[in-house]
C-alpha positions as CSV (number, residue, x, y, z in Angstrom):
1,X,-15.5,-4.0,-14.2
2,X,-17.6,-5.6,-16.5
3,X,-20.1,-8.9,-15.5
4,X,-21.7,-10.1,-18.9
5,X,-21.2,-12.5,-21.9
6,X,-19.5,-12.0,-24.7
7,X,-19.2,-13.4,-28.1
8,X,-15.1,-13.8,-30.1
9,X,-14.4,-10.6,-31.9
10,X,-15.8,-8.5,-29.3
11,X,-14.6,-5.6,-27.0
12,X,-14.8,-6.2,-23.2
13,X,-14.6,-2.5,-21.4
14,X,-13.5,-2.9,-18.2
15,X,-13.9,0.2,-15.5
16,X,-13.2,0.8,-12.3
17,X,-13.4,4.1,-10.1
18,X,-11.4,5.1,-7.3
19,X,-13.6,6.7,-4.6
20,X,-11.8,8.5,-1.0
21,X,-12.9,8.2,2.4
22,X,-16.1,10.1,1.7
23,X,-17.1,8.5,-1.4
24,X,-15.3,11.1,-4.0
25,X,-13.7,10.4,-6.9
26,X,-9.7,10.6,-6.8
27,X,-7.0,10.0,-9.3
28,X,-4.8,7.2,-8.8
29,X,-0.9,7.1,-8.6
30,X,-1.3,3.6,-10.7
31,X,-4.1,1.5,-12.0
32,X,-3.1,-1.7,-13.9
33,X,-5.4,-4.5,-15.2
34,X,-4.8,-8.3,-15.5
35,X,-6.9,-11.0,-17.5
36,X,-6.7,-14.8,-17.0
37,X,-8.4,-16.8,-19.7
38,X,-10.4,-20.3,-18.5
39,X,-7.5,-22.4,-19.2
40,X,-5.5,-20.1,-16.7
41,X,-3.3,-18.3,-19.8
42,X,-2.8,-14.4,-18.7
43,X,-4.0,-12.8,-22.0
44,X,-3.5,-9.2,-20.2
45,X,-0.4,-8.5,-18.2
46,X,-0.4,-5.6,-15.6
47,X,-1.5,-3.1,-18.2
48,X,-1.9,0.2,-17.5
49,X,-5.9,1.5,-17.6
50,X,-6.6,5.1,-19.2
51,X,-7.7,7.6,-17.2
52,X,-11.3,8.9,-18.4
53,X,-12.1,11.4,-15.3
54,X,-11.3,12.3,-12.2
55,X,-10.7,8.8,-10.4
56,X,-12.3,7.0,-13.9
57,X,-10.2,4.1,-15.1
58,X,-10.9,2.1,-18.4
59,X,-9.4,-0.7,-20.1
60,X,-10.4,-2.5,-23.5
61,X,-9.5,-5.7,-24.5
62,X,-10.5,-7.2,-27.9
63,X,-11.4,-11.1,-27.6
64,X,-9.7,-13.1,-30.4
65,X,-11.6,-14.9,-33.0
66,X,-9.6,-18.1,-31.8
67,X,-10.3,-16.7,-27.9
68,X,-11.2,-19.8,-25.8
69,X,-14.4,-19.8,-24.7
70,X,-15.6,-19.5,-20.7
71,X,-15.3,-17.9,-17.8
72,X,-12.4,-15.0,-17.6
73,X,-11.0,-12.9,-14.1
74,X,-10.3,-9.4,-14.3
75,X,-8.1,-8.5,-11.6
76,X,-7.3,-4.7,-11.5
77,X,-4.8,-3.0,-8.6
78,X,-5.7,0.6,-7.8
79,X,-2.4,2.0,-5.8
80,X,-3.2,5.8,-4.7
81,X,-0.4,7.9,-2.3
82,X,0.8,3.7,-1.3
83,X,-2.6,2.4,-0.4
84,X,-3.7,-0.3,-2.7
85,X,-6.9,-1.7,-3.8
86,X,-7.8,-4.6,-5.8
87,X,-11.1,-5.4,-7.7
88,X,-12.1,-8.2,-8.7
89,X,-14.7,-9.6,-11.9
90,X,-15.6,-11.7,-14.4
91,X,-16.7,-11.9,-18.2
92,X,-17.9,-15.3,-20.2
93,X,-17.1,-15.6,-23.7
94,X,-19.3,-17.9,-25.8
């Protein structure tokens, strides 16, 4: 998932990929994405990341003009054959 700064009006592409046991990309049963502003407001609720490839998992979200400016958390849950995974990042908007 993405690290970097941002400015309002632009894309953040998150992406995450699901690896097995011996480092191999495998689909997922689910893969959802959520994104907490600064002030703590969830601006993206559980939504469901697109498959790109074989265990590839992206998610865009647009920042509003009127976005608030700061430090967001990406939180994405991976949940393959009822294991789950979380990852974890974080983007600034300025």
């Amino acid at each position: 998932m993405a690290h970097r700064t941002y400015q309002k009006g632009e894309c953040v592409q998150s992406a995450v990929i699901n690896l097995d046991n011996n480092d191999a990309p495998i689909d997922a049963t689910s893969v959802v994405i959520t994104i907490t502003d600064p002030a703590g407001t969830v601006v993206v609720n559980s939504a469901g990341m697109t498959k790109i490839a074989t265990g590839e998992y992206v998610h865009n979200y647009d920042i509003p003009v009127g976005g608030v400016v700061g430090k967001y958390e990406g939180h994405a849950v991976i949940t393959t054959s009822g294991h789950v995974n979380h990852e974890y990042s974080s983007f600034k908007v300025r």
